[in-house]
Backbone bond lengths (Angstrom), bond angles and torsions (degrees), N, CA, C in turn:
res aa  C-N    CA-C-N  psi(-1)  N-CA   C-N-CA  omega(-1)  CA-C   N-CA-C  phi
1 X - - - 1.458 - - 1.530 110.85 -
2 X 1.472 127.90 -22.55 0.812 122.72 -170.52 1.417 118.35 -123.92
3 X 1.519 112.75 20.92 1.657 136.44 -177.38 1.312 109.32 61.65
4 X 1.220 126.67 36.09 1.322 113.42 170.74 1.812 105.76 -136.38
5 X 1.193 88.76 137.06 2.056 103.55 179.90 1.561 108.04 -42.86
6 X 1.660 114.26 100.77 1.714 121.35 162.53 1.840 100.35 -52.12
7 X 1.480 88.73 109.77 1.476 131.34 -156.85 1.972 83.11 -93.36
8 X 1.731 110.18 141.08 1.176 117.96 -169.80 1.567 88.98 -73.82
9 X 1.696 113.73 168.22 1.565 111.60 156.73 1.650 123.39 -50.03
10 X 1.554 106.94 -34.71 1.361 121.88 -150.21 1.755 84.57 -80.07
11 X 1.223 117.71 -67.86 1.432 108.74 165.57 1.689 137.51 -35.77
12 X 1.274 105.77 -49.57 1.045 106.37 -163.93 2.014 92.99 -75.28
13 X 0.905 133.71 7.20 1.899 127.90 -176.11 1.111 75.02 -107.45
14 X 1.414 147.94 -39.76 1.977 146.99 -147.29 2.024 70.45 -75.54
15 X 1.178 130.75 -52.20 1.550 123.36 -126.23 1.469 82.80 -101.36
16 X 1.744 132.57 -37.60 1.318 121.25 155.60 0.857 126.04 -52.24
17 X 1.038 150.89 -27.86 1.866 158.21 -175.81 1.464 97.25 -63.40
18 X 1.645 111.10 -72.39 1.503 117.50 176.60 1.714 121.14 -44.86
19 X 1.319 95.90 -15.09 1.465 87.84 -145.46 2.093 91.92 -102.24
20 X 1.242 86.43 -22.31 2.022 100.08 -169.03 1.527 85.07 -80.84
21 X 1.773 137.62 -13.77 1.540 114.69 -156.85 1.582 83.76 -102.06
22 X 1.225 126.67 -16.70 1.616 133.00 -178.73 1.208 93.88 -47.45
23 X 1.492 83.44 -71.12 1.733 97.89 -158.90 1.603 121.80 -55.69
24 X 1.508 104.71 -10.80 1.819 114.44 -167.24 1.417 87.14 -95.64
25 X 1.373 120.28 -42.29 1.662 109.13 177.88 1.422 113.21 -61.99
26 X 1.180 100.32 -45.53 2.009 102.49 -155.15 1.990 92.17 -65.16
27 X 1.033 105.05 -37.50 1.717 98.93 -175.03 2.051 95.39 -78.98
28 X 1.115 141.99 -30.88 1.338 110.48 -174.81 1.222 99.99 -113.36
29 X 1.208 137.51 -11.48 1.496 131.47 166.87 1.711 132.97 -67.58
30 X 1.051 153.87 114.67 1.571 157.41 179.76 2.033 84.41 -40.77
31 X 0.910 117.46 -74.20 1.343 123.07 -153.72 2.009 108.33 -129.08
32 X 1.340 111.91 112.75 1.071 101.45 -177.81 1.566 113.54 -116.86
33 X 1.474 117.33 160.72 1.403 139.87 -143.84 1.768 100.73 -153.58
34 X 1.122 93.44 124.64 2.009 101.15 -172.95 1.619 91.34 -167.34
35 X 1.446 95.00 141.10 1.712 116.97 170.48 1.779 90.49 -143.06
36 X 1.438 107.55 106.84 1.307 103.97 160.12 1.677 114.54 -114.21
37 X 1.087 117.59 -164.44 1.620 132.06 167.88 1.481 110.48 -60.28
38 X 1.468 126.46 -50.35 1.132 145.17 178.15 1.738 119.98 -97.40
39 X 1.159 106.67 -46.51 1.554 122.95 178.33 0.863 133.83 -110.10
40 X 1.625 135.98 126.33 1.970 121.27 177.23 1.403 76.46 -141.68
41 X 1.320 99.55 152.18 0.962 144.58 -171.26 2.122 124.75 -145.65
42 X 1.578 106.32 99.98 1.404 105.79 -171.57 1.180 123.30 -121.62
43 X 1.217 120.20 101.76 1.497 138.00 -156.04 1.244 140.75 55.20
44 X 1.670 105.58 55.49 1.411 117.83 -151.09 1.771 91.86 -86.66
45 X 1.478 123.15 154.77 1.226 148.07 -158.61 1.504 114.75 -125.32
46 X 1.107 140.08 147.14 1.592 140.79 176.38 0.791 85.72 -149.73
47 X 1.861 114.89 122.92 1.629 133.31 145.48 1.146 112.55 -147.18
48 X 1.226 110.06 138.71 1.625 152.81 8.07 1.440 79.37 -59.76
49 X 1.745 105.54 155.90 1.777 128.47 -179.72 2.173 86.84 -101.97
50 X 1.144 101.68 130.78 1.635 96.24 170.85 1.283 120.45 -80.46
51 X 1.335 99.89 148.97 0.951 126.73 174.19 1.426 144.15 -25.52
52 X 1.168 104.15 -38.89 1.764 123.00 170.13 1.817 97.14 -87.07
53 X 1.640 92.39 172.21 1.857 84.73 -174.21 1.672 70.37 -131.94
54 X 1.510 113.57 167.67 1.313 119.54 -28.44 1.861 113.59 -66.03
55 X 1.277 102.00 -10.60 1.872 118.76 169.69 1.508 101.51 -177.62
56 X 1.533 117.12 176.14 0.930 106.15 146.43 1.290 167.40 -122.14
57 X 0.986 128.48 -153.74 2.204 115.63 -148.43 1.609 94.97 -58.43
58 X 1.350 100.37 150.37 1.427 122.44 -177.00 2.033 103.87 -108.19
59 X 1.526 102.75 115.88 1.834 87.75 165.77 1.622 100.27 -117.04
60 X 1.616 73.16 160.51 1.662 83.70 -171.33 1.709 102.63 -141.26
61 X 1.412 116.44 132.46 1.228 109.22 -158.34 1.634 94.43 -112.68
62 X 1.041 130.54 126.39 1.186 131.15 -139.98 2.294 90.98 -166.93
63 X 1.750 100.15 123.20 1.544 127.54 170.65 1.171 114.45 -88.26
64 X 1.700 109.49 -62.08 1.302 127.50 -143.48 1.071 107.12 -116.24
65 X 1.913 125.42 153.12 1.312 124.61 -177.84 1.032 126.90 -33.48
66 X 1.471 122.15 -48.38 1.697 106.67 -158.42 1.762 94.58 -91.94
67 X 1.099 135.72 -35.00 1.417 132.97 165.17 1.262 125.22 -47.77
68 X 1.476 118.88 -13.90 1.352 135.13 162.98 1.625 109.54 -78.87
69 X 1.356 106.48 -42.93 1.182 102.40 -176.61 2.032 112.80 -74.87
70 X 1.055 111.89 -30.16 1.239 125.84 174.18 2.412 98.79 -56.22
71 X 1.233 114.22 -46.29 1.287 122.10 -171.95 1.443 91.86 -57.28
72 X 1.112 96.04 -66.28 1.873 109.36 -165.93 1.988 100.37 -41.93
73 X 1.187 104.74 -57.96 1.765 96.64 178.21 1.287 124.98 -68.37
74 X 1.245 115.00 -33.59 1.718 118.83 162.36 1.206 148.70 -118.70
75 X 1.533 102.02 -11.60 1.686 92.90 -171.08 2.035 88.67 -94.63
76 X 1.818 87.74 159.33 1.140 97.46 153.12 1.862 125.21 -102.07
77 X 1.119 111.97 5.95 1.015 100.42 169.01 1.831 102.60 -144.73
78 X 1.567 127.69 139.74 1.283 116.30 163.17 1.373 123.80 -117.69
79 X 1.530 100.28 160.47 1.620 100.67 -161.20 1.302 94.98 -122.08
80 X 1.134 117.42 149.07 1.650 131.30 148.35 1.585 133.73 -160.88
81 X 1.283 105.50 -143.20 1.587 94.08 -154.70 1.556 102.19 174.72
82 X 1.332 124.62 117.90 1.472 144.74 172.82 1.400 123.30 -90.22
83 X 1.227 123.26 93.51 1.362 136.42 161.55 1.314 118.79 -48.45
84 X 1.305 137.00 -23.89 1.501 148.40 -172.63 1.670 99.48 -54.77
85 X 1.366 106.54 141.80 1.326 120.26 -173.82 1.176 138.99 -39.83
86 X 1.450 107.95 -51.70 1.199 147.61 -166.47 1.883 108.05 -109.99
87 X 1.280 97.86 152.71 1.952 83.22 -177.80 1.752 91.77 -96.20
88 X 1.286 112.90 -5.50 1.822 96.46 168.90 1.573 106.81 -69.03
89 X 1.214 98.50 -32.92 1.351 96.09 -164.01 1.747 119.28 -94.00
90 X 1.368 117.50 1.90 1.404 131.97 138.50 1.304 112.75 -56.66
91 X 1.615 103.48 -78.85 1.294 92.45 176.92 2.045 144.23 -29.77
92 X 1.115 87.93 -53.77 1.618 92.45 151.77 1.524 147.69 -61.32
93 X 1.597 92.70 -36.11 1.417 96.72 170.01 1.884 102.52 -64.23
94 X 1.240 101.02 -46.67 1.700 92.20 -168.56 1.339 119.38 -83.72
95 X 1.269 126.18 -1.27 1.212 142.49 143.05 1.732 109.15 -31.14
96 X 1.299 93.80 -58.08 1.914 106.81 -169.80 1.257 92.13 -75.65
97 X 1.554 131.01 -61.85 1.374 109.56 -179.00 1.425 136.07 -10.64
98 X 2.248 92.58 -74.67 1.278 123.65 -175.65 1.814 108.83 -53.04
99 X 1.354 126.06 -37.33 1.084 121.72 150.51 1.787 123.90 -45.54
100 X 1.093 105.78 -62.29 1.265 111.27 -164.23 1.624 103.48 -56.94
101 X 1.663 111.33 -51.02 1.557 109.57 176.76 1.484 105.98 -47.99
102 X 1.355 136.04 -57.70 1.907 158.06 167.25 1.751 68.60 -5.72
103 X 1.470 119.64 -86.15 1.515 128.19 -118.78 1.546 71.09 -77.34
104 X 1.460 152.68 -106.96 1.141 154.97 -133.10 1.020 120.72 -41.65
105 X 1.662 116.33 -28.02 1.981 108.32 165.52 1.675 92.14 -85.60
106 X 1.146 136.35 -31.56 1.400 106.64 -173.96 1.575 117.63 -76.96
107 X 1.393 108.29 -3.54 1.551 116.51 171.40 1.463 118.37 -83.05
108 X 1.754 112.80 -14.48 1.283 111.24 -172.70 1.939 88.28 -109.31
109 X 1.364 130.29 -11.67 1.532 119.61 -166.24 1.349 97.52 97.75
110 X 0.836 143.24 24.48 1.738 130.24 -176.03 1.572 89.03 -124.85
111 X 1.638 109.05 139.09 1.027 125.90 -163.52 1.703 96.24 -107.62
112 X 2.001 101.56 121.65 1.021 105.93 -173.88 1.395 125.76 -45.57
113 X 1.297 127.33 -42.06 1.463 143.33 -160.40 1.565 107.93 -49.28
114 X 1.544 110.12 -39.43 1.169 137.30 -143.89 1.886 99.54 -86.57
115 X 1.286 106.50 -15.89 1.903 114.47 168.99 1.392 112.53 -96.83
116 X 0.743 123.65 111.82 1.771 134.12 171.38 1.351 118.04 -68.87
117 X 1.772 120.65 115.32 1.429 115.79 -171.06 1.467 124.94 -89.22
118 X 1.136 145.09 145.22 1.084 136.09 174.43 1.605 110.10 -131.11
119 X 1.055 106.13 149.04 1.549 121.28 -174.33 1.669 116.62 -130.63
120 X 1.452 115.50 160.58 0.679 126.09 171.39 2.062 122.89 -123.83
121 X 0.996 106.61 117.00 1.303 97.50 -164.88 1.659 118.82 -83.37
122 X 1.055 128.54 127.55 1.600 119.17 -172.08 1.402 113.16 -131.31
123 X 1.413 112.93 138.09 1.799 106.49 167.35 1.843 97.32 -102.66
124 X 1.349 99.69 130.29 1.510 126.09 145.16 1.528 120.00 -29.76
125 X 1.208 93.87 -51.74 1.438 118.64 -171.91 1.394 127.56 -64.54
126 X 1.640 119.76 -46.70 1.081 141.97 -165.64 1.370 118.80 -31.06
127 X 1.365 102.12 -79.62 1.562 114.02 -169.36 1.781 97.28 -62.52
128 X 1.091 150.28 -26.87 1.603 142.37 155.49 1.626 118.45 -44.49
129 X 1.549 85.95 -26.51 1.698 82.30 178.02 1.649 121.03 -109.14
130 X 1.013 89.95 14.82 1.617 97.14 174.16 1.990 100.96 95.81
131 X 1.114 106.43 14.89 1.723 103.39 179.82 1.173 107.92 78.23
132 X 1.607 125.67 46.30 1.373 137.33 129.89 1.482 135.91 -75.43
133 X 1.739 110.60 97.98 1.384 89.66 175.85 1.312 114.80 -104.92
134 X 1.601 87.49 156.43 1.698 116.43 -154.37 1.894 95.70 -49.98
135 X 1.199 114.54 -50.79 1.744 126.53 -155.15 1.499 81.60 -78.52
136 X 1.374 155.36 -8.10 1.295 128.43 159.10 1.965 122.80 -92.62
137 X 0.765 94.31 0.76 1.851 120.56 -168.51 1.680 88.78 -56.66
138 X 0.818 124.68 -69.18 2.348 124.53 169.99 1.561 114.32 -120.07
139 X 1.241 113.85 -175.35 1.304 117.25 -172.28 1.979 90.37 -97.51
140 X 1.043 111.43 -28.83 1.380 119.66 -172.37 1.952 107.09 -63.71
141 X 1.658 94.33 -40.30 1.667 93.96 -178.93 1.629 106.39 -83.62
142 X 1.629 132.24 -19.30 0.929 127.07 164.18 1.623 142.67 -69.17
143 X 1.787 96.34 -10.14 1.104 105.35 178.83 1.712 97.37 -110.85
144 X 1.218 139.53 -20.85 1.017 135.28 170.32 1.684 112.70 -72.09
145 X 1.167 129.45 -42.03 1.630 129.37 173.45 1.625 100.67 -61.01
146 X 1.492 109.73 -35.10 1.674 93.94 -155.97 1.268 96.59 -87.56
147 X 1.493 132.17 -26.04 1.522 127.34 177.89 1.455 137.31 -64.21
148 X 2.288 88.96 -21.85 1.414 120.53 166.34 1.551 94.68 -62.47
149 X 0.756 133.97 -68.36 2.262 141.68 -137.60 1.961 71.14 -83.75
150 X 1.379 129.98 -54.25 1.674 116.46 -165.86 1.653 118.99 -45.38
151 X 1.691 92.92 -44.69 1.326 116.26 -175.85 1.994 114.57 -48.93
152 X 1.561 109.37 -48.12 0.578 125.02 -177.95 1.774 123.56 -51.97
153 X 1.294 109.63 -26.75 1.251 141.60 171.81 1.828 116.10 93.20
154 X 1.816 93.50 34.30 1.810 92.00 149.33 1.328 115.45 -59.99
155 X 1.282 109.83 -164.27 1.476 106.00 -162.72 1.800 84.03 -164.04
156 X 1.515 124.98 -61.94 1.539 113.12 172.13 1.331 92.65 -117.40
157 X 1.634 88.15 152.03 1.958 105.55 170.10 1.626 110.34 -134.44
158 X 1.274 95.41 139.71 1.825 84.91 172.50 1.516 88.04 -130.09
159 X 1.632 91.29 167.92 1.820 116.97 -151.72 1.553 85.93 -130.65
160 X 1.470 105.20 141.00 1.072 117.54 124.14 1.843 148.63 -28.62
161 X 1.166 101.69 108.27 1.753 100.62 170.30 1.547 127.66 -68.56
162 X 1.384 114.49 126.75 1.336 90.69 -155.69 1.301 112.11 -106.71
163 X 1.240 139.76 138.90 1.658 157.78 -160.59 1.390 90.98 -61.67
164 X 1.393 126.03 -52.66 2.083 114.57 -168.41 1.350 101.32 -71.32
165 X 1.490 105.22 137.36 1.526 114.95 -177.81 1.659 98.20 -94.07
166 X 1.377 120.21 17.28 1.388 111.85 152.03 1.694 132.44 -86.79
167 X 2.128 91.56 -1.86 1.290 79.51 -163.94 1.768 93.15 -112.54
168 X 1.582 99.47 -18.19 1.450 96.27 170.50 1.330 141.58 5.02
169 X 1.607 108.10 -66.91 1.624 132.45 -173.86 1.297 101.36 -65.31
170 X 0.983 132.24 -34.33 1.815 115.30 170.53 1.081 117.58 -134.25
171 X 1.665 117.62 72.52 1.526 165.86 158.26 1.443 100.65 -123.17
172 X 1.696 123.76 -31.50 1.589 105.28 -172.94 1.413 93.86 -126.29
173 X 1.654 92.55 59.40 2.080 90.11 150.56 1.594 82.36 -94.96
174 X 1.304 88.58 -179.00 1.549 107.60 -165.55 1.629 95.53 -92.06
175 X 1.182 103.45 145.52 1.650 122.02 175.09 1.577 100.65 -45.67
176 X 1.532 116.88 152.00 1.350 116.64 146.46 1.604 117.37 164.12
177 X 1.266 123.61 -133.70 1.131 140.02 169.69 1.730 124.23 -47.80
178 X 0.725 148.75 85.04 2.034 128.69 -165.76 2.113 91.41 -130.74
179 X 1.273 111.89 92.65 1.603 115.36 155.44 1.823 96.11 78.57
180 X 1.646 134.47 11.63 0.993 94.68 168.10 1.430 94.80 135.70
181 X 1.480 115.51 -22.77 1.774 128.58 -151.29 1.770 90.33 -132.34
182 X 1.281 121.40 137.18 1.353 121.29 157.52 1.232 123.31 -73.09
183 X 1.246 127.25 132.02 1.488 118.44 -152.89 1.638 93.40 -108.84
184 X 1.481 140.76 147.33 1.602 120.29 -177.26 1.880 84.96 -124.76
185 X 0.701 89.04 96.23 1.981 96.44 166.56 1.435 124.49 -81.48
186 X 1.208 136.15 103.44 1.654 124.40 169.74 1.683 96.29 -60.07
187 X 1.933 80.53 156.60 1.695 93.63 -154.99 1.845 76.91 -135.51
188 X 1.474 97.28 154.87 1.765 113.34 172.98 1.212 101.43 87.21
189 X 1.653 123.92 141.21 1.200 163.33 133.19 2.402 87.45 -27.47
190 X 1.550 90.15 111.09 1.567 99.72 176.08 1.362 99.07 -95.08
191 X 1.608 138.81 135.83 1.322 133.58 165.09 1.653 92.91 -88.45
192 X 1.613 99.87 178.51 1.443 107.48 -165.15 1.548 95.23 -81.36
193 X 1.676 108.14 138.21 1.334 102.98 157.52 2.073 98.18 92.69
194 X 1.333 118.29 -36.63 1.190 120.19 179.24 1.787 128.20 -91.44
195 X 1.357 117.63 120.88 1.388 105.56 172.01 1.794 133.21 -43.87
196 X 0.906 112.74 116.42 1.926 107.63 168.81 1.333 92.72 -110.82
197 X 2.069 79.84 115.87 1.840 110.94 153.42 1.271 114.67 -78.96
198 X 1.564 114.57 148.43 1.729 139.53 162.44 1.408 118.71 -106.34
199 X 1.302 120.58 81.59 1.568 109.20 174.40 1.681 126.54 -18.87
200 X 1.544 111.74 127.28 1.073 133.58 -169.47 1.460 98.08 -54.61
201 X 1.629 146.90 168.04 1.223 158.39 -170.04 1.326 109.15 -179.21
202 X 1.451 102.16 140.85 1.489 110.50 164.63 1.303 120.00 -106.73
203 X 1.665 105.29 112.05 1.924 103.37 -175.37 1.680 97.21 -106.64
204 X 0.965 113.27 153.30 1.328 115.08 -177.49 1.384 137.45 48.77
205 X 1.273 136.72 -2.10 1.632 159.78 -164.05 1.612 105.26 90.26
206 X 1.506 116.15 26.20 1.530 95.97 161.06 1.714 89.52 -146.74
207 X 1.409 92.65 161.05 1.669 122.88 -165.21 1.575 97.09 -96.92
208 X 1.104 76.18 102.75 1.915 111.67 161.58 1.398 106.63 -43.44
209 X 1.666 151.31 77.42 1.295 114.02 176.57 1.701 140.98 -65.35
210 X 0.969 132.30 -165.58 1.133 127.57 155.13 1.617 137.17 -6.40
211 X 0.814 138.93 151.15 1.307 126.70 168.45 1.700 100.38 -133.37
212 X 1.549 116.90 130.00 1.382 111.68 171.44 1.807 108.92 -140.68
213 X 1.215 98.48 143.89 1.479 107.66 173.45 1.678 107.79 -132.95
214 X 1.191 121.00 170.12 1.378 156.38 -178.17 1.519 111.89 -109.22
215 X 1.252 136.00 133.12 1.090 143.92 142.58 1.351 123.78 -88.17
216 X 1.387 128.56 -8.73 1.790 139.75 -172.98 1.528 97.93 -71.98
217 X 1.283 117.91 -24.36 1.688 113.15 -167.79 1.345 107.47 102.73
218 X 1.282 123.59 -47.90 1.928 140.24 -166.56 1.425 99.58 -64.11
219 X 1.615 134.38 149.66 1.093 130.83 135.44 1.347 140.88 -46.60
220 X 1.759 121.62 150.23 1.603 93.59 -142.42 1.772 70.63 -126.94
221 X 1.060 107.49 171.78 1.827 111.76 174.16 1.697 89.49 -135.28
222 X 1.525 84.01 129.64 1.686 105.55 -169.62 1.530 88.95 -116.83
223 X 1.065 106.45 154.69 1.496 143.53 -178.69 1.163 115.09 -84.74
224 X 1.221 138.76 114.84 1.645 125.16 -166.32 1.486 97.46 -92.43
225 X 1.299 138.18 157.22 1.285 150.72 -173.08 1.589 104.96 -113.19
226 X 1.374 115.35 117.63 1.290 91.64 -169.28 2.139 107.63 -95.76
227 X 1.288 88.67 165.52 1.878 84.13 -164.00 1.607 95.96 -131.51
228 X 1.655 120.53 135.66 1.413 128.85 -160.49 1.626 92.39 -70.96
229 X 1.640 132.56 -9.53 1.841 129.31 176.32 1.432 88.28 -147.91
230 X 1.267 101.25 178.18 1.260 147.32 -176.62 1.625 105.77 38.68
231 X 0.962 97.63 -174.67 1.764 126.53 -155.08 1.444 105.93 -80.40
232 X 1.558 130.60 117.86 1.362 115.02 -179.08 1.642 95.32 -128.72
233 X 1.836 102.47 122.49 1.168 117.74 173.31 1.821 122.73 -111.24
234 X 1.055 125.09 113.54 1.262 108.43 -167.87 1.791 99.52 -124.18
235 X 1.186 114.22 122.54 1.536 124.22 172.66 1.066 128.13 -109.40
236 X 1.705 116.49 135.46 1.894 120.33 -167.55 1.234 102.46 -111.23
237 X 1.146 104.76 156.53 1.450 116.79 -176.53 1.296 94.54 -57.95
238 X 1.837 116.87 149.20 1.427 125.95 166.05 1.429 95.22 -162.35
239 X 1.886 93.28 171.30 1.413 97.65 -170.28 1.491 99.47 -127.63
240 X 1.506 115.25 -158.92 1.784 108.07 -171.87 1.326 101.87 -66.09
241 X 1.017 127.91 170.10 1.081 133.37 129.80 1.584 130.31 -83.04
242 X 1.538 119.50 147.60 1.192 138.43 -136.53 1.905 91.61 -76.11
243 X 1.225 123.61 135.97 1.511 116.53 159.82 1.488 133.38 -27.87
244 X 1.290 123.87 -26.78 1.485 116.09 161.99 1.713 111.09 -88.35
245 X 1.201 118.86 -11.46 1.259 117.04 -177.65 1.470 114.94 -83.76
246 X 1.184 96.03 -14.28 1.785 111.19 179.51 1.282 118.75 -97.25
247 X 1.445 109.77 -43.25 1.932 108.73 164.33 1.246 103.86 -62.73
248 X 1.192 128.24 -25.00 1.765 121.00 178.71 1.404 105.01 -61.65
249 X 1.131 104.24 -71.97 1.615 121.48 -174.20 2.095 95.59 -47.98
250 X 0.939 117.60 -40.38 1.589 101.33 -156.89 1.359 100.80 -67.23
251 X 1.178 144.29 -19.06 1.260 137.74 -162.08 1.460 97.61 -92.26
252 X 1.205 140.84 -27.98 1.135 126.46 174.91 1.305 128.69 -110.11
């Protein structure tokens, strides 16, 4: 649709790799210089130079091996997110991840500690139950799931807003701190069809953005706000992806 060759998976992470080291040069480099397979780049320029030195933090949301390996060389922060049925069985899958990322900065010298994880928490379940999620059901299952994904050694998680207006009331504690991990909570009663904002915050020296949810059910495309520091992550509602979309994705 858009004249350009539907690029394999295996390629198109080959053409992200090239394309995320552009972007890590062109923001901390005066003058950047790249000859890749896919990309060259000859004496590319950034002005205004930003603000943060050497730029700032790069996330990279990354499943599969070689996209892990792409995290490990550039991003400073990684994100993800477990589709697996069951939250035991999230938990485990990203268990292996968080290992697997461990081994790829210690294969390049980069000291794991030094990447900041972020997660995304999801029920399987939800939309079967009418848009109940499971991790808001008590304060007891919310602090026990989130201490599970803490344990693991995320560091921020953002949640889902949840569609039952029974579970509402504790969805709008206020974002923050939970065991160690910044927790990013959407905050406000969503009417149908209308965005609910969460005042922006600074936890730790980076700016929390926005928080927005939907009540229509549909995915909503939010607008990123851009901010002169810190890290702006903004997440839309989504659902699994379909079984061939996932053997695609697993290989890379």
């Amino acid at each position: 649709m858009m004249g350009i060759e539907n690029w394999s998976a295996k390629e198109r992470v080959a053409r992200f790799g090239e394309y995320v080291e552009i972007v890590d040069r062109v923001l901390s480099q005066e003058e950047t210089h790249f000859k890749g397979r896919y990309y060259q780049v000859d004496g590319a320029a950034l002005g205004p130079r930003p603000v943060q030195s050497p730029r700032p933090p790069i996330m990279i949301a990354a499943m599969g091996p070689l996209m892990l390996g792409h995290t490990a060389r550039h991003a400073d922060i990684w994100n993800s997110i477990s589709f697996a049925r069951t939250f035991e069985a999230q938990l485990e899958e990203t268990r292996g991840r968080v290992a697997a990322l461990d081994a790829r900065c210690a294969a390049i010298g980069r000291e794991p500690a030094t990447l900041r994880r972020s997660y995304l928490m999801f029920d399987a379940m939800a939309r079967q139950s009418g848009g109940r999620v499971n991790y808001y059901d008590s304060e007891e299952a919310f602090t026990r799931t989130v201490g599970q994904v803490i344990a693991l050694g995320i560091t921020e998680i953002a949640l889902y807003y949840p569609i039952a207006d029974e579970q509402t009331h504790r969805a709008q504690r206020p974002a923050g701190d939970e065991g160690g991990a910044h927790v990013t909570a959407l905050q406000g009663p969503a009417k149908a069809g209308r965005r609910c904002r969460a005042p922006a915050r600074r936890i730790k020296g980076s700016c929390a953005d926005r928080g927005w949810a939907q009540r229509s059910g549909a995915p909503h495309q939010p607008s990123p706000r851009r901010r002169r520091k810190g890290v702006i992550a903004i997440k839309r509602a989504t659902f699994p992806p379909r079984e061939g979309a996932r053997r695609a994705e697993g290989g890379c």
